[in-house]
N, C-alpha and C positions, 0 to 999 in steps of 0.2 A: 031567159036568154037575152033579151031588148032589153030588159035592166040590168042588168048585168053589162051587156055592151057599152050603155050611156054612162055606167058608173068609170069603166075604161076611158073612153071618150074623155069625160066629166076631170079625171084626174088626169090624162094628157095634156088638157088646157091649163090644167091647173098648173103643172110643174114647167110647162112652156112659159106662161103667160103670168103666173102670180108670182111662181117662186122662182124663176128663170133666172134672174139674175143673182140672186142667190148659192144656186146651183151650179151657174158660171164660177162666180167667184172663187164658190170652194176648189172647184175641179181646177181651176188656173194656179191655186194658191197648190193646191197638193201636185199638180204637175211644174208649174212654174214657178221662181224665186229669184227675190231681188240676192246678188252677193255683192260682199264687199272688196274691189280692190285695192290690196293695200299699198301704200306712195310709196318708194325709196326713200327709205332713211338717209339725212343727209349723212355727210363726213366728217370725221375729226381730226382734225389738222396738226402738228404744233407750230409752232411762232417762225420755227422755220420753213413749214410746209411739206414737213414730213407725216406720211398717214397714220394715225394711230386708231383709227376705228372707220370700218366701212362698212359697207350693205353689198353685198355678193346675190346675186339675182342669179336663183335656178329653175331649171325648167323641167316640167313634165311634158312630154311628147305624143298626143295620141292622137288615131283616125277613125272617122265615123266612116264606116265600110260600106253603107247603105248610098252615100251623099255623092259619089262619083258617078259620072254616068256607065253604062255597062261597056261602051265604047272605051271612053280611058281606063276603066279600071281593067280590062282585058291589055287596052295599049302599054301599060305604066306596072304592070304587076310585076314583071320577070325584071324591069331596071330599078323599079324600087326596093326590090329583093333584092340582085348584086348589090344596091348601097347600103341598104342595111346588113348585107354582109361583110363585107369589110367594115362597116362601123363597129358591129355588134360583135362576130367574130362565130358567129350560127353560118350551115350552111345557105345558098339560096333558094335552095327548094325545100328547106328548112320556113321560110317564111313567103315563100307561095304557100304552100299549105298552109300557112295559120291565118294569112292574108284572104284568103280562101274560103277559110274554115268561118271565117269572121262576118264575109258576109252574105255566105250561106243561111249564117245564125242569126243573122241583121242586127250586128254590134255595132253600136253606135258611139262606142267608144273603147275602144281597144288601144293597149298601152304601149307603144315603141320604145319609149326611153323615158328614164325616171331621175329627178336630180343632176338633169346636166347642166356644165356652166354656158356662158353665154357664144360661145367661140364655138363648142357642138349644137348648141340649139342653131346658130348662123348657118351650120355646116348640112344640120337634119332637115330644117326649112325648105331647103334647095332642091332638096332630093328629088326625082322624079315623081309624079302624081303630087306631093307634097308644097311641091313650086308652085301650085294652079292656084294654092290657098282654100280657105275655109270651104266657099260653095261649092265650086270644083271639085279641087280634090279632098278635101273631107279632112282639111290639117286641122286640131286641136293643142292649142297653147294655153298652157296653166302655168303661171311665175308665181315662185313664191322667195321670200329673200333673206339670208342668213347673214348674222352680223359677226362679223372676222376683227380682228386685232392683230397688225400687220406685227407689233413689235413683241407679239408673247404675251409671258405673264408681267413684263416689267413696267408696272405703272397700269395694269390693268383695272387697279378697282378704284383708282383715280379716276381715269376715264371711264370707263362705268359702263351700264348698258340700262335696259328697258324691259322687264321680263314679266310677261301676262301668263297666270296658271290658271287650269281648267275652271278654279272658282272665279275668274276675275278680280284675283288678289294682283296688286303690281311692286313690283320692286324698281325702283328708282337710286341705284345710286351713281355717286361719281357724276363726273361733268357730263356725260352721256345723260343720264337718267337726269340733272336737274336741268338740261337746258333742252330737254328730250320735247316737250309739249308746247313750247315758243320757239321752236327753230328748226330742232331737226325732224321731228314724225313730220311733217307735210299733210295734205291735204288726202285724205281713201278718195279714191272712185269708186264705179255701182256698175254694175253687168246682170245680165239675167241668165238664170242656169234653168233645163230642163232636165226633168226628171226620166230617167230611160231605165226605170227597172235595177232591180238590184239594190237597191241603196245607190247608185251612181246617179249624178247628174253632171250633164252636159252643156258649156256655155253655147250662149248665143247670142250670136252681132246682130244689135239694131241699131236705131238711129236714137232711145234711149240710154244707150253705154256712154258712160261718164268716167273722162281719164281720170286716174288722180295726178298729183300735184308734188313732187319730190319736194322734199325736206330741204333747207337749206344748210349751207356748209360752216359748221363752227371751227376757227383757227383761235386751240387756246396761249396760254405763255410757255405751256414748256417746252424745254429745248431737249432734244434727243438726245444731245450729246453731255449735258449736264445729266439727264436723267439716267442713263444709261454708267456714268462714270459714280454717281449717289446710289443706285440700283445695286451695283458691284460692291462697293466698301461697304456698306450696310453689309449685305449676305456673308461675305469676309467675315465680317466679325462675330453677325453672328452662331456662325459656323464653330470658328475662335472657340468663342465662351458657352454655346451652347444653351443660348438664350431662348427664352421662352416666345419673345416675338421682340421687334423695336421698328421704328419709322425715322424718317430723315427727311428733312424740306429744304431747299435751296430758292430766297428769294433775293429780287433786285430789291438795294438797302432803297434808291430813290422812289421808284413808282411801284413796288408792292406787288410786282409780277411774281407769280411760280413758276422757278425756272425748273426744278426735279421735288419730285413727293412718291416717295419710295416706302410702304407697307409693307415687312414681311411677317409672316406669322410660322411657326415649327407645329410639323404634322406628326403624329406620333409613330411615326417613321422615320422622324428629324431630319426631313424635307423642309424648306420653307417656302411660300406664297403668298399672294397680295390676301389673304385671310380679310383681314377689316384697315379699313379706313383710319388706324389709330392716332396719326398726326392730326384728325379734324375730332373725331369720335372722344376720343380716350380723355376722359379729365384726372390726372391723377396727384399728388403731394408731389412739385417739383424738387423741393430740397433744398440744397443748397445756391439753386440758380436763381432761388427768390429772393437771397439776400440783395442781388442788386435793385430790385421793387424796394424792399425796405429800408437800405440805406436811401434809396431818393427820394424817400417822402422824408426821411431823418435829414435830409440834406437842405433840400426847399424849405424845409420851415424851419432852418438854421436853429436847429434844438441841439447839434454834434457839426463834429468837422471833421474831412479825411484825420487832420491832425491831432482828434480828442483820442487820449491816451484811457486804456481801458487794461482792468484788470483781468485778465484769464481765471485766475483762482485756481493754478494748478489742474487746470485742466476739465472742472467738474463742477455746473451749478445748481443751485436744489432751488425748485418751488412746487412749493403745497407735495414733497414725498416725489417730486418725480425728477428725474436727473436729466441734465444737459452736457452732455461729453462731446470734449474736443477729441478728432482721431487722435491725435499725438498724444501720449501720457504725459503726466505733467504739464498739460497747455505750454503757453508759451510766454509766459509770465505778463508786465507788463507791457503791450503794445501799441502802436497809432489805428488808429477805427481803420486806416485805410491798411495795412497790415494785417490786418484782423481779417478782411474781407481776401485781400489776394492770397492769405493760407489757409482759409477758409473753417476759420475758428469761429465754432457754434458758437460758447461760452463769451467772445468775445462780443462779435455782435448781438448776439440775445442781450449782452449786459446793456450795451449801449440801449437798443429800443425800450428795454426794461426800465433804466435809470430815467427813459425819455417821453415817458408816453403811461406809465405804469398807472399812473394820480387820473389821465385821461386817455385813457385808449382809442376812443371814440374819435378823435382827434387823427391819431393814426391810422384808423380806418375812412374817413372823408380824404384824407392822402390818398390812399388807393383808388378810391375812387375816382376823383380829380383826374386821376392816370388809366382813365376806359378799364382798370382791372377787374373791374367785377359785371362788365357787360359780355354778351358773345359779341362774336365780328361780326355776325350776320352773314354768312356767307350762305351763298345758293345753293352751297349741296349740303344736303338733307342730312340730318343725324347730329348736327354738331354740338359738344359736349358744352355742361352750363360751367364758369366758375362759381367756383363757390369761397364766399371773402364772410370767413364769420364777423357779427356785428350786435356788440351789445344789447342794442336797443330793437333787435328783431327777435322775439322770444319762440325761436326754434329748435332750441335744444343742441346749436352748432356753439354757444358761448362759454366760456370758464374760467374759472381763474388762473388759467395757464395757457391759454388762447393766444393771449398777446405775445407770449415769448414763443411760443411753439411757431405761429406766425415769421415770425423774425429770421426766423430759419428755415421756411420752408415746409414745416407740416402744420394740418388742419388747415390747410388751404391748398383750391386743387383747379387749376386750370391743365388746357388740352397744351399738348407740345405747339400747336400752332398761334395760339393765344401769349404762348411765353414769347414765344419768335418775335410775334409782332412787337412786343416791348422793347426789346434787346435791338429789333429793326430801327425803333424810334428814336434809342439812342444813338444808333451808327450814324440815323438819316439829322442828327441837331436839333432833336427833339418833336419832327411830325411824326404823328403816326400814321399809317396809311395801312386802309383796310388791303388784305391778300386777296390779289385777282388771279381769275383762272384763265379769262378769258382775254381775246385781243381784239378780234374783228366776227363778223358773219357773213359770208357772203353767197352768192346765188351766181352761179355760173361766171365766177370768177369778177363780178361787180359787188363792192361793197355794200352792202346793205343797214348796217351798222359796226359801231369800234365803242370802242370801252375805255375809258381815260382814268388816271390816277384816283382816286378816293379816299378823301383826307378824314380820318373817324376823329382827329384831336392837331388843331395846328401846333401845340405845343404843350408837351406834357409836364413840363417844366424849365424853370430859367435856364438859358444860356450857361450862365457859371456850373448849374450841377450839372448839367448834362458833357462840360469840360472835365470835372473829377469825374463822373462813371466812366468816360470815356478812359481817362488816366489809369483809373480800377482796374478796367477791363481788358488793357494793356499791359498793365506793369504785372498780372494773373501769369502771361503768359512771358514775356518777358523778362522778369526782373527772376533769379535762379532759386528763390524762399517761394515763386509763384506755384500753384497747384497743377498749371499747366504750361510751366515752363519747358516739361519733355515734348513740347510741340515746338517749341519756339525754332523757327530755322532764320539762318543768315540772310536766304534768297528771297523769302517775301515776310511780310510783316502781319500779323493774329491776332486779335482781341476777342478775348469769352471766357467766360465761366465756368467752372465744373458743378459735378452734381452727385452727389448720393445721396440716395434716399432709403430709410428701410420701408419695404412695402408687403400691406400684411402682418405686421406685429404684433395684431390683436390677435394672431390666432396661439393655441396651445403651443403648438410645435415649431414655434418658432425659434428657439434657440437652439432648436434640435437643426432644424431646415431654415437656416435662415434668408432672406428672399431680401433681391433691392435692384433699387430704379437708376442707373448711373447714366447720367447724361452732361451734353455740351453743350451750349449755347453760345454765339458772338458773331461777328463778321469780320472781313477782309476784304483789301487788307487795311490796317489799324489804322492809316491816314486815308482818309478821300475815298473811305467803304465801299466798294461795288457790290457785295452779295451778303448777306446773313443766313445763318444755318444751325439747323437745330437739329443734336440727334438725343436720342432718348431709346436705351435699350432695358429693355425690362428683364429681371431674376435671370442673369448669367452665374452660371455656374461658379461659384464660389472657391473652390476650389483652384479653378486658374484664373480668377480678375473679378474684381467688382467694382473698384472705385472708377467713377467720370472717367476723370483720367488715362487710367489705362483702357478702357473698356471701349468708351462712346469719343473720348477725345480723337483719337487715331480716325476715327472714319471721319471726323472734321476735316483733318489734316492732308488726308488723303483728297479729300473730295478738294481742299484749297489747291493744293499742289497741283493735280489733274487739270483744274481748269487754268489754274496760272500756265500750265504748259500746254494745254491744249486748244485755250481760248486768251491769247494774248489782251492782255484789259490796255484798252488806249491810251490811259497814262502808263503803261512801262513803256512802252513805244516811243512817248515824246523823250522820258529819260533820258533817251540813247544820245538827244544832244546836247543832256546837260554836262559842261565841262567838271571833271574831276580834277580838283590842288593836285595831289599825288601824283596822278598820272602826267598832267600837264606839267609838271615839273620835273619828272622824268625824263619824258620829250626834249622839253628844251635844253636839257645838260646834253644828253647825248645825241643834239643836232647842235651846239656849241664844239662840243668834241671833232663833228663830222664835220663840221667847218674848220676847226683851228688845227688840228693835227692831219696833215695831206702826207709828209714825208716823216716825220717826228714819231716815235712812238708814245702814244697818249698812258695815260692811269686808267687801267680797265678794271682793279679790283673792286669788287661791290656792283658790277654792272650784269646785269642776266648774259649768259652765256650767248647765246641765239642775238643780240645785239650786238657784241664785242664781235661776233663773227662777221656781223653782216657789216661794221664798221672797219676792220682790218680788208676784207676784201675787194671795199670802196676806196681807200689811198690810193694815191697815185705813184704807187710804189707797188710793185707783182710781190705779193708776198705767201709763201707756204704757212700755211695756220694746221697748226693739231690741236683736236679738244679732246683734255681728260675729264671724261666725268659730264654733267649738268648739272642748273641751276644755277648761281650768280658765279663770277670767277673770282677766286683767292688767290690765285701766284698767278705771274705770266713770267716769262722764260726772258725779257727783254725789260730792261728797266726804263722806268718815263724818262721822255728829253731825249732820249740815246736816238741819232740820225739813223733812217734804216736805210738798209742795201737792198737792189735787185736780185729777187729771190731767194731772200734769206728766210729762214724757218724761224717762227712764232709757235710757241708751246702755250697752254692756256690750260691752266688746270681749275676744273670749278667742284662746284658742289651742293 
């Protein structure tokens, strides 16, 4: 029994005094733990300072039933029961007894409310017993914070998010997710939780708890109201056609802002939604929108001229067994290179690159390059698709001997819708090109922190002079009535761009069964002194009712121009309003010579707008009864010129 006692003894010292702290340790670590609290994610702004992504902070509500003294919790039971009955909508002796039953049980954590926002967490705080706060009254506050998108689905996978899954896999896209880890997460804090059974653990305040550090606020370029009017015509049409998915980008031609970037993708329910990113993502065979890449590098190294006259060949050209067809049958015989491009004659331009480049291709492809086309933009969000510019001398199995003509046109080279923009931008901007920004400023409780300035990737993509002819090209496309997109041309504002078809998928068996294609628009407006460039690009619409650019992808151009010309007046139409018009200003003055020289006399009214002859007879100095037949300019008047008139004598006026 004495040995036995000392061996007792023997190991109480032992686990005191040897392993003690050990023993501590464990016992702290299985009852105690550091947590992490997480920062507010900043904000997402646009350029006008409307919210497009925020952090909604909600609350869990609960009290430790043991931590009141037996005094208040007696005082405080039956009015924190009537609040939490009108909150909750239980009766109040409904939550005396569980209030009761709680810490009978000695729960040290017991749930009032789950997921409130921050106006009932203000409101449950107050509550009686709950107002004394933690040591007192036993209140427990748990935030945790969900990320909202004030404006929907539209433009949401642009703006993007941040998403951690149970493997610690992250998804980052959109301006949220790449600017998510330098601006917006913020800074975690650290709290320490005890463990109270159950699986539950409970925080607790000391003088170790470490706030975090809110995220700050990204303000990027898009505008609400461009995105929302690009959002609209996109879905429009592809509603229309019944298109597979398409995207649409709205940028300033000068500084390279994103004003709208609109994704929608078709559910197999033929819904559609922000699916993917395909204006940054998607690298696919432009088409026809490549011709203007290939006439300017044909142009710059004065190998052709708008003016070089080129054969069609009825419409159809062969290399190495493989055919190049103009839509139109019959091509369109002999034409000028720049002709060729605004009807958008494969055969004619393939000929020209062909005749021009065929002895040295390689030659034609340092052009493109020269022109940033075979680099990505570098942009911050994640995913973005590579071009691909086949190149003799890189033995990757992209090369052939029909490479260069297929080129010329737009297949076997494949950049993303937003890579094509920025080219088309470079011509509108006189040849810089300017990398596509998303963003504008950051700031932190409303002080600047940093701002983001233009981004020149190429001062000049080529001379002055070509960049006057694409300009002309891209113009006379839509303008001149032989154009491909002359059904957009309006009187009231002015359009330069490209169409685009492309077959996409040709390689498969069933293709001629299910034929598939990429019809798209590229250009800016309006055609003098650029404000915005825009690209739409809609993929495999249904065939059946449209497929070419033109009818297809043009129209959401057109839409999207109109809209903002009417919605967002651009500063030079504004100053127009003072410039003087020949026509009109000489209208004016005939019929204020009129209003000066005939007082009593009756003047020559025929050919004069109706609504003038009126307001001109009523001002003599003669009382005169006027009748108008009709509107529009006046043809007969009832009183011949020169004839003296009387007091109150009737004047007839018939127009039309």
């Amino acid at each position: 029994m004495f040995v036995f006692g000392l061996a007792v003894v023997f190991k109480l010292l032992s686990i005191q005094f040897i392993d003690g702290d050990k023993y501590k340790a464990l016992a702290e670590k299985r009852v105690v733990k550091n947590v992490v609290i997480p920062a507010n994610r900043g904000n997402v702004y646009s350029v006008n300072g409307n919210l497009l992504a925020t952090s909604i902070p909600k609350y869990d509500i609960r009290i430790d039933a043991i931590t009141p003294s037996s005094k208040n919790f007696k005082k405080y039971l039956k009015p924190l029961s009537d609040s939490l009955s009108v909150f909750k909508g239980k009766s109040s002796g409904y939550y005396q007894r569980e209030l009761s039953k709680a810490r009978a049980n000695k729960n040290r954590y017991y749930l009032l409310a789950r997921n409130i926002g921050y106006s009932d967490y203000i409101r449950l705080r107050n509550f009686p017993l709950l107002s004394l706060g933690a040591f007192k009254g036993g209140l427990i506050v748990e935030q945790t914070t969900k990320r909202e998108h004030p404006m929907g689905g539209i433009a949401q996978r642009t703006i993007g998010y941040e998403r951690i899954d149970e493997k610690g896999n992250v998804t980052r896209p959109g301006i949220d997710g790449a600017f998510g880890m330098k601006y917006l997460r913020g800074v975690n804090g650290q709290r320490k939780k005890q463990r109270i059974g159950k699986g539950q653990w409970k925080p607790l305040s000391d003088a170790n708890e470490v706030e975090p550090k809110d995220g700050y606020d990204v303000y990027t370029t898009i505008d609400v109201n461009i995105q929302d009017i690009a959002h609209h015509a996109l879905l429009e049409q592809l509603e229309k056609y019944k298109a597979e998915h398409g995207c649409v980008v709205v940028m300033e031609v000068k500084t390279g802002e994103i004003r709208a970037i609109s994704n929608l993708g078709r559910t197999s329910k033929g819904k559609y939604y922000e699916k993917l990113n395909y204006a940054v993502g998607e690298s696919h065979e432009p088409g026809s929108t490549f011709k203007l890449m290939a006439l300017a590098v044909a142009l710059e190294q004065k190998v052709v001229d708008t003016t070089t006259i080129v054969d069609t060949e009825k419409g159809v050209l062969t290399f190495y067994g493989k055919k190049v067809r103009d839509s139109k049958r019959g091509g369109y015989g002999k034409i000028t290179l720049a002709k060729a491009f605004e009807v958008s004659s494969n055969t004619g331009v393939v000929k020209a690159i062909h005749n021009s480049y065929n002895d040295n291709p390689k030659k034609f492809i340092d052009g493109l390059y020269k022109m940033n086309l075979d680099d990505t933009l570098k942009l911050p969000l994640i995913g973005e698709g590579k071009p691909v510019i086949p190149d003799p001398r890189i033995k990757n199995g992209k090369w052939s001997g029909i490479a260069l003509q297929w080129m010329a046109y737009g297949y076997n080279v494949r950049l993303t819708p937003l890579q094509s923009l920025t080219f088309y931008n470079a011509v509108a901007n006189d040849g810089e090109m300017v990398r596509p920004r998303f963003l504008k400023e950051v700031k932190e409780f409303g002080n600047v922190v940093e701002t983001f300035d233009k981004d020149i990737i190429n001062k000049q993509i080529c001379s002055k002079e070509t960049i006057g002819k694409l300009q002309q090209l891209l113009k006379n496309v839509v303008e001149k009535k032989h154009g491909t997109g002359n059904r957009l041309y309006s009187e009231n504002f002015s359009m330069a761009g490209k169409t685009g078809t492309a077959q996409t998928e040709y390689w498969m068996e069933d293709w001629s069964e299910n034929k598939r294609y990429v019809s798209s628009f590229t250009g800016y407006f309006p055609a003098e002194n650029p404000k915005y460039s825009c690209v739409v690009v809609i993929h495999k619409p249904d065939t059946s009712v449209g497929y070419y650019g033109a009818d297809v992808s043009g129209p959401v151009f057109k839409r999207i121009a109109q809209k903002i010309y009417t919605d967002t007046p651009l500063v030079e139409e504004i100053e127009t309003l003072s410039v003087k018009t020949v026509s009109i200003e000489k209208e004016y003055e005939g019929y204020y010579d009129l209003a000066q020289t005939y007082k009593t006399i009756m003047p020559n009214l025929i050919g004069l707008p109706a609504m003038d002859a009126l307001a001109l007879l009523e001002n003599m100095d003669v009382n005169l009864k006027v009748k108008l037949n009709g509107s529009g300019t006046v043809k007969k008047q009832s009183v011949n010129k020169s004839v003296k008139l009387k007091e109150n004598q009737t004047v007839v006026l018939s127009a039309s």
